[in-house]
N, C-alpha and C positions, 0 to 999 in steps of 0.2 A: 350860586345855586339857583338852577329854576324854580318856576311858582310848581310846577310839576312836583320836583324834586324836595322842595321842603313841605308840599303834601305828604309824601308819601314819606319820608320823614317820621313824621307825628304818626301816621297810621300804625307801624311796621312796629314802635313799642305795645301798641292796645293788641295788635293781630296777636303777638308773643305770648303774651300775659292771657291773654283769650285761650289760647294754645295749651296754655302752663297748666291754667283754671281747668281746663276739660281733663288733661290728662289724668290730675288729682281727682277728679271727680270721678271717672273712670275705675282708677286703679280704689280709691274707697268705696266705689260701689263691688268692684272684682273681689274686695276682700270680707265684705258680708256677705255678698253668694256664697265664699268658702266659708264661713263663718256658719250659715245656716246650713250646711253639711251634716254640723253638731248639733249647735245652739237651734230651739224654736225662736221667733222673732217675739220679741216682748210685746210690742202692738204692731200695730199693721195700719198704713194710711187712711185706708176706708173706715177701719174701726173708730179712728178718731176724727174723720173729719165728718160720720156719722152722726158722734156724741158732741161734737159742735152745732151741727144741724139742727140736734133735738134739742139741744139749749136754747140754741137762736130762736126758736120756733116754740120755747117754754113748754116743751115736750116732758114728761117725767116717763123717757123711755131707758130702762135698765140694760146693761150690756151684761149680755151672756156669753160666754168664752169659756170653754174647757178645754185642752187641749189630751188628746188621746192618741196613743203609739199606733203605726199602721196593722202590726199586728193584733192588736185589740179590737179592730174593726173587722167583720165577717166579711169574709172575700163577696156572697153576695151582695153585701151592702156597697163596697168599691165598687163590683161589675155594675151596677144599675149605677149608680154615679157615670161611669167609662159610656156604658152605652147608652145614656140620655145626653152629654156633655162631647164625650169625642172616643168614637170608638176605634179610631185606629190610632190608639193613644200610646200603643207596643209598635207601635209602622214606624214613628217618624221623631225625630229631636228637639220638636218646640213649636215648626212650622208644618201642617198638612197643605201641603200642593195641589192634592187631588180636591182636598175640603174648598179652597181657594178655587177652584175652575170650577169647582161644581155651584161653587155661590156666586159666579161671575155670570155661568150661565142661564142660571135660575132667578139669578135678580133683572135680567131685559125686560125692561118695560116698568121692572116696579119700583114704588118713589122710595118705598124701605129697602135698601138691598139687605141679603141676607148675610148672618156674620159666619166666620170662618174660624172663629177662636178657638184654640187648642188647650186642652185640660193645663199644658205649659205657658200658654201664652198669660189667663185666666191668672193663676199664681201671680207671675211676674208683677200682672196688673195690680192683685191683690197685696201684694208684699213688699212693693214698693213707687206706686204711681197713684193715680188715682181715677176715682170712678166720671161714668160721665163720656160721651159719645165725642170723639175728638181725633183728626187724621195725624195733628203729631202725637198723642199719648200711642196710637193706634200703630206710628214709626216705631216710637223709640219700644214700644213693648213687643214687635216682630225682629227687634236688632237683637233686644236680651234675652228672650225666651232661647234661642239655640245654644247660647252660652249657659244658661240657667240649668239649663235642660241638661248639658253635659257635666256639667261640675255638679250636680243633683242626683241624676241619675233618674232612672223611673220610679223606683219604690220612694226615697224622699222626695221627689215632686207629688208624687199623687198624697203622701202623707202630710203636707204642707196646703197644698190644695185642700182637702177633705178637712182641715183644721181651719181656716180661712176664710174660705168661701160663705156669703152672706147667705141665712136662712128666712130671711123676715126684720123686722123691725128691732133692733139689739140682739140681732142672734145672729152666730155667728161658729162655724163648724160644726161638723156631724154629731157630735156628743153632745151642743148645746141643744140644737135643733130637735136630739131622740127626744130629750128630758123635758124640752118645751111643747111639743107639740104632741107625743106618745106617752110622754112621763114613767120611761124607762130609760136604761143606757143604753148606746149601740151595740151593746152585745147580745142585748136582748131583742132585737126586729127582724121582721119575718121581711123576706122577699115582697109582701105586699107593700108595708111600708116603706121600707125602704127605695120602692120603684114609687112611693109617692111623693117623696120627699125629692126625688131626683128629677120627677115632673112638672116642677114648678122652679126651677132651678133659674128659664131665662128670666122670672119676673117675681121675685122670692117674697120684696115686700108688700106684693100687689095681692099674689095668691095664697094659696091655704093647703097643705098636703092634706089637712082633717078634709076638708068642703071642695074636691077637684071641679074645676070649671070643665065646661067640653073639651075645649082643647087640651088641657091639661089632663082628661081624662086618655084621649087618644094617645098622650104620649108617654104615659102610663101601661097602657096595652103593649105597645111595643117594647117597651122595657122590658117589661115581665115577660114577654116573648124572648127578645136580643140579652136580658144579662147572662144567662149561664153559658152563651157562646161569646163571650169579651173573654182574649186569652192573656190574664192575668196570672202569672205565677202561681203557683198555691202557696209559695216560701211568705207572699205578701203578707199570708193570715197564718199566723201560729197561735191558736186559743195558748192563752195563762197557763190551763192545767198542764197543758206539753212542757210549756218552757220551765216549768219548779220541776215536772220529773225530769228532764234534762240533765237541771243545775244538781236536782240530790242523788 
């Protein structure tokens, strides 16, 4: 045998197992995608590596997590989420193309490019990777969002999303965010609030829906303009009162 040959030898067990390992990985990630079909996710990576943060950091920051049915949430309180976050969030299956060339073009010349993320891509990130500016989390979350996206569907992506998604400092989904920042539940927010909460979305722990900064004022304006044209099912939102006279 050559020196060649009893290299590669040795390699061709690790390659295998390498192989074996991914596959498993794989197929147990493919079966809590299906899994969250049903089941909501008990915690979520960013929630805990959060509450790690604030310990390490001798933080006494409290987690707020409520988790709330899509239908329980006012279709306009989804639309200003959709059209602050990714309005052609009904176009496309996890990846926008056009969101992508439009950030390729628009970031020439500048040192931040702009991001391209998809209300699916976002989830993915949230539900199972972690936070934090990174070109492979930024792979492997454009590989699983199409997969995510199909075995979800849109109405449980955007209701997984909207339960997920960091609000501030220990807050975490729309129902923690009403009761923390408005101290009602999302069933009770008017379009104003709601477009304010969704304007502070790309920097949640930094800003305030109560105190909008300028830019986050401007993108508030547009919301409240752009959400009741985001074409969201109206089946997303069925108020309580419908569904008990339904059921009796």
């Amino acid at each position: 045998m050559t020196l060649e040959q009893e290299r590669k030898s040795h390699c061709w067990p690790w390659v295998r197992k390498a192989g074996t390992a991914a596959m498993w990985a794989a197929a147990s990630w493919l079966a809590y995608v299906l899994a969250l079909r049903i089941f909501n996710p008990p915690i979520t990576p960013l929630i805990a590596l959060r509450a790690l943060e604030y310990q390490i950091e001798d933080r006494n920051v409290q987690t707020e997590w409520e988790w709330v049915s899509l239908q329980d949430i006012p279709l306009h309180v989804q639309q200003s989420v959709v059209a602050a976050e990714d309005a052609r969030f009904m176009e496309h299956w996890g990846i926008d193309f056009s969101a992508v060339e439009d950030a390729i073009d628009d970031s020439e010349g500048r040192k931040r490019p702009r991001g391209a993320s998809t209300i699916t891509m976002q989830t993915v990130k949230n539900v199972f990777l972690w936070p934090g500016r990174s070109y492979v989390r930024k792979f492997i979350e454009a590989v699983m969002a199409p997969v995510a996206g199909l075995v979800w569907g849109k109405r449980r992506t955007l209701e997984i999303y909207l339960n997920v998604i960091e609000w501030g400092e220990g807050v975490y989904g729309i129902q923690a965010a009403s009761r923390h920042y408005f101290g009602k539940p999302v069933n009770q927010l008017s379009l104003s609030q709601a477009a304010a909460l969704a304007a502070v979305l790309p920097a949640p722990r930094r800003l305030s829906p109560t105190n909008l900064s300028a830019v986050s004022r401007q993108r508030y304006d547009r919301i409240v303009k752009e959400a009741s044209a985001v074409p969201l099912p109206t089946h997303f939102y069925v108020p309580a009162s419908v569904r008990r006279r339904a059921r009796s």
